[in-house]
N, C-alpha and C positions, 0 to 999 in steps of 0.2 A: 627361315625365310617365310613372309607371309604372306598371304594371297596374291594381296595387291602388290606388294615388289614381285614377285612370280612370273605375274601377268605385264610387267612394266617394262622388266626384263624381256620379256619373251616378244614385244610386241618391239622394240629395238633390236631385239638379235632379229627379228622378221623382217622390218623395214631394209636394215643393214643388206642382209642376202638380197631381196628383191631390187636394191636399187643395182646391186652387181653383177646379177643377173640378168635383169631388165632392161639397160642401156648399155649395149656394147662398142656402140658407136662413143658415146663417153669414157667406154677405157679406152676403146683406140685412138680418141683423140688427144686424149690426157698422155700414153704412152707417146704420142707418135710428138708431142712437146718437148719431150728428153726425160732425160731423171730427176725425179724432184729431189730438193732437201728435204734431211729426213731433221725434226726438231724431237727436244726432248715431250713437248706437248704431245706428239702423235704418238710416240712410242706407250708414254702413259695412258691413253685411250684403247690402243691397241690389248696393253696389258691388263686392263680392265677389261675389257671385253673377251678375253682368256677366261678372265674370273667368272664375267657371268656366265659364260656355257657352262663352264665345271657346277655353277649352280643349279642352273637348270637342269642338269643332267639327272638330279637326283627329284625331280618334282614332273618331266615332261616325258613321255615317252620317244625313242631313241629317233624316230623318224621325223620325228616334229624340230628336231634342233639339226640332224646331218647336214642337210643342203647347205645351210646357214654356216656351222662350222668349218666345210671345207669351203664355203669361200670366203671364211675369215683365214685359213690356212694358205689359201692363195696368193692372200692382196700379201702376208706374211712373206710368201716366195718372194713375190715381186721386189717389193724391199729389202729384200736379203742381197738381188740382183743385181741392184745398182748401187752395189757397196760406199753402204755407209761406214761413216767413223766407227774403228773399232770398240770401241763405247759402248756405242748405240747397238752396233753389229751383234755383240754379245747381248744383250737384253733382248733384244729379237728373236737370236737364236733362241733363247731360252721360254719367251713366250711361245714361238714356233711348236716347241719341243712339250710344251705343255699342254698345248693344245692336239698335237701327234699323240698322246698318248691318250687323251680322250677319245680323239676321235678313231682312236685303236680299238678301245674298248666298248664303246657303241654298235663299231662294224661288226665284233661281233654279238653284239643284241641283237642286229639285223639280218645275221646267220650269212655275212659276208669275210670269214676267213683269211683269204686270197687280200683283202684290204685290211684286212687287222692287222697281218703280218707286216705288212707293208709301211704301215705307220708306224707299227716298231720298231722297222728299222731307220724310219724318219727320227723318232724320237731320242733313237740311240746316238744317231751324228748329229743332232742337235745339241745333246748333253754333252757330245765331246768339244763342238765347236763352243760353245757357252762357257766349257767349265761347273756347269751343274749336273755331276754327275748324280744327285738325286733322281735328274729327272726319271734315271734309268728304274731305279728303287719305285716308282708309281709305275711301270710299264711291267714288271715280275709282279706287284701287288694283284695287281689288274688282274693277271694271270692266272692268279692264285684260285680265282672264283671257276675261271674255266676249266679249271678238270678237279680232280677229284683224290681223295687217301693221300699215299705217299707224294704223287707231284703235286699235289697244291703245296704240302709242306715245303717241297725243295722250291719250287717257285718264291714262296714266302721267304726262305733262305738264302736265295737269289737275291732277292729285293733289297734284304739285312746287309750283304756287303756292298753299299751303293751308299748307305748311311755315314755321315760324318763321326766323327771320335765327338763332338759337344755340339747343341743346338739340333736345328728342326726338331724338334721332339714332341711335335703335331702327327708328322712321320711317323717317327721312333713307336708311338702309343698307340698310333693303326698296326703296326707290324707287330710288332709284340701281341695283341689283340688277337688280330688273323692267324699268328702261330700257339697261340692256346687255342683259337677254334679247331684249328686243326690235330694241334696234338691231342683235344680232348677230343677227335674221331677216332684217333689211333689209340684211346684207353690210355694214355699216357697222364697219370696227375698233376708232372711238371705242372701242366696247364694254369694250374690254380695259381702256385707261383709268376710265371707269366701273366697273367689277368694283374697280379699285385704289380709286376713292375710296369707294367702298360697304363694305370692308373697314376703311377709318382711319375711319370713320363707326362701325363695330360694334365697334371697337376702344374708343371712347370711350360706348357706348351702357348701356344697362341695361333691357335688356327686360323682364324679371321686375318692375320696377318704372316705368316711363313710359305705359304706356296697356294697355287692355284687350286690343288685336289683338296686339303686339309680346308676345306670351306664346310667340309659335311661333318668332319669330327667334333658332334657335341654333346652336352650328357645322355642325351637319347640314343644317341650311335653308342655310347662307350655302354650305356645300360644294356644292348641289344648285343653285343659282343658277351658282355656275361652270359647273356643268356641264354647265347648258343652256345655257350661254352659246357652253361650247366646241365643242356640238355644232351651234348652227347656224351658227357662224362654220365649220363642214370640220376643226375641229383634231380628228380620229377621233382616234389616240394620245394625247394632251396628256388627252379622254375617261377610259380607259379608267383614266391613275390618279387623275384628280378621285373620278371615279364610283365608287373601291371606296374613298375617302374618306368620300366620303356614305354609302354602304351602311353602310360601321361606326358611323356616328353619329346611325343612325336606329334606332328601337326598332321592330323589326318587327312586332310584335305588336299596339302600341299606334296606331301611326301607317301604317297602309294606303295614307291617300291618298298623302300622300308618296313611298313607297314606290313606288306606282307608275307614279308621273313619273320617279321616280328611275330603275326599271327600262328603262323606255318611251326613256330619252334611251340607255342605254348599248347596245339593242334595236338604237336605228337606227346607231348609230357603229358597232357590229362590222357591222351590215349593210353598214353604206357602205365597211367597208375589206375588205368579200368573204368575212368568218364567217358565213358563214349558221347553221352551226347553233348557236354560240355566241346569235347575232341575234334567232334565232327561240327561244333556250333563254329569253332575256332578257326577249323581246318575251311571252309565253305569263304569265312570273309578273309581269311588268303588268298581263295582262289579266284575270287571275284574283285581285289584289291590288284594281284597282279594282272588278272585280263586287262583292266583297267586303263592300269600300268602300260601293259604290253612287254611288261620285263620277264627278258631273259632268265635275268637273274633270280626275281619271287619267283617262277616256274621249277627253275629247277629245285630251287632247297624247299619245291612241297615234293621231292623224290622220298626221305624219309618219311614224310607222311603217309605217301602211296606204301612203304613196307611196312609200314605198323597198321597203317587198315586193311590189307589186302585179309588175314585170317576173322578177320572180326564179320558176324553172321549178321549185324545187324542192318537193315534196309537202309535205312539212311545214308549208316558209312560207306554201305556198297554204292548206294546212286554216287556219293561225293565223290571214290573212288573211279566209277566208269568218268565221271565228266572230269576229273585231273588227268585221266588217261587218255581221252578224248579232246582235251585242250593241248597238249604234248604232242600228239599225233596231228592236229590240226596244222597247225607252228612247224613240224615236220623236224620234233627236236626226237631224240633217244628215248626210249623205254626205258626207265629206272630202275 
């Protein structure tokens, strides 16, 4: 996504909230008329605008789209309320449900828990009322980021039975993916195998068009997934040329968070093969891509960073070190 759709987007998810926000007297006069018809025009607009938040999510930092999304999930309730055709009623549910699991995953960007769970279980009776039980498969993904070792795994293996026998395979290629990153945390090699099949999965896939979350799966994400991959299996080398793969196929500008997972993973590889200051050069525009950012998510996976420089005596790495420890503590997230 490029700038200017970015900004285009974002400036329509803005308007949108502020008008629903801003005039109260306009819902209650619109409610206090009766139940509208619901047409197939609205529902399509509705499910578009599902789409742009999942976009934005990956370019805007989590507070700048909240407001906006839950009261796209609202006007969503409301329409749910004055049961429409069954038809319609499923499509809804289902954008509903799409939009619940984002805004699951946000809440906790925002270090709001107590609402992340909650949207889970929005998303979960969504998916049942829809019939997309995918949508359950992107709410254990999600998950998958928030803790760590063996439960990101089982989380990822959660996600895997929510998957259909053929088709989404937008999906199928994120999960497969995320279960190599993780089994190659656990020194497992499967891994590699996994990476193979998550590839012949995005080879056959169509992001841009199978679900709302599957908007971010593209060769820059799948390059990015090798290369955490290669970095926690010890392959440093095999690193260094994934990692300026992903670097060319991510939009710097637009996509932050990314970026600085991306940096963070090639941070710790030169570190482990004794570049410090390539390491700490790497490690620095992580840190400064997720403040950025404001993500949750770049923060934590510079955790491995913080245990490979923590013994290293050189000045530098120690400054880079206090201020990762000191952006962590700020944020008021866990010591690594």
């Amino acid at each position: 996504m490029d700038r200017r759709t970015m900004l285009l987007l974002a400036a329509g998810m803005t308007a949108e909230a502020a008008a629903t926000i801003a005039d109260p007297w306009e819902r209650l006069a619109h409610a206090l008329a009766g139940p509208q018809s619901l047409d197939e025009e609205t529902v399509e607009r509705l499910e578009a605008r599902t789409i742009g938040f999942h976009r934005l999510e990956f370019a805007l930092p989590a507070r700048a789209i909240y407001q906006g999304l839950t009261a796209h999930i609202n006007e969503l309730s409301n329409l749910l309320q004055n049961s429409p055709p069954d038809r319609l009623r499923r499509r809804l549910a289902a954008t509903a449900g799409e939009a619940a699991t984002l805004a699951s995953w946000i809440a906790w960007d925002l270090k709001q828990p107590g609402q992340s769970i909650s949207y889970d279980r929005v998303a979960a009776l969504a998916a049942k009322e829809s019939g997309h039980l995918i949508i359950q498969a992107c709410t254990h993904a999600y998950k998958s980021y928030a803790v760590q070792g063996r439960a990101a795994h089982e989380a990822v293996r959660q996600a895997q039975q929510f998957l259909p026998a053929q088709g989404d395979d937008a999906t199928r290629a994120w999960l497969l993916s995320r279960q190599a990153e993780e089994l190659a945390a656990l020194g497992d090699r499967h891994a590699l195998d996994l990476l193979h099949q998550a590839e012949e999965a995005y080879s056959r896939a169509r992001p841009h068009r199978e679900r709302a979350w599957t908007r971010f799966l593209d060769p820059g994400r799948m390059a990015a997934f090798q290369l955490s991959t290669y970095v926690r299996l010890g392959d440093e080398h095999r690193v260094i040329e994934v990692g300026q793969a992903a670097l060319s196929a991510i939009g710097h500008d637009t996509d932050r968070k990314r970026v600085a997972v991306v940096y963070a993973d090639i941070a710790q590889a030169q570190l482990q093969i004794g570049d410090v200051a390539e390491g700490v050069a790497y490690g620095r525009r992580a840190l400064e891509s997720a403040q950025r950012s404001e993500s949750t998510w770049g923060l934590q996976h510079l955790t491995t960073v913080e245990k490979v420089l923590a013994p290293q005596k050189d000045q530098a790495a120690q400054e880079l070190l206090g201020d990762i420890v000191a952006t962590r503590r700020s944020l008021g997230m866990s010591p690594a």
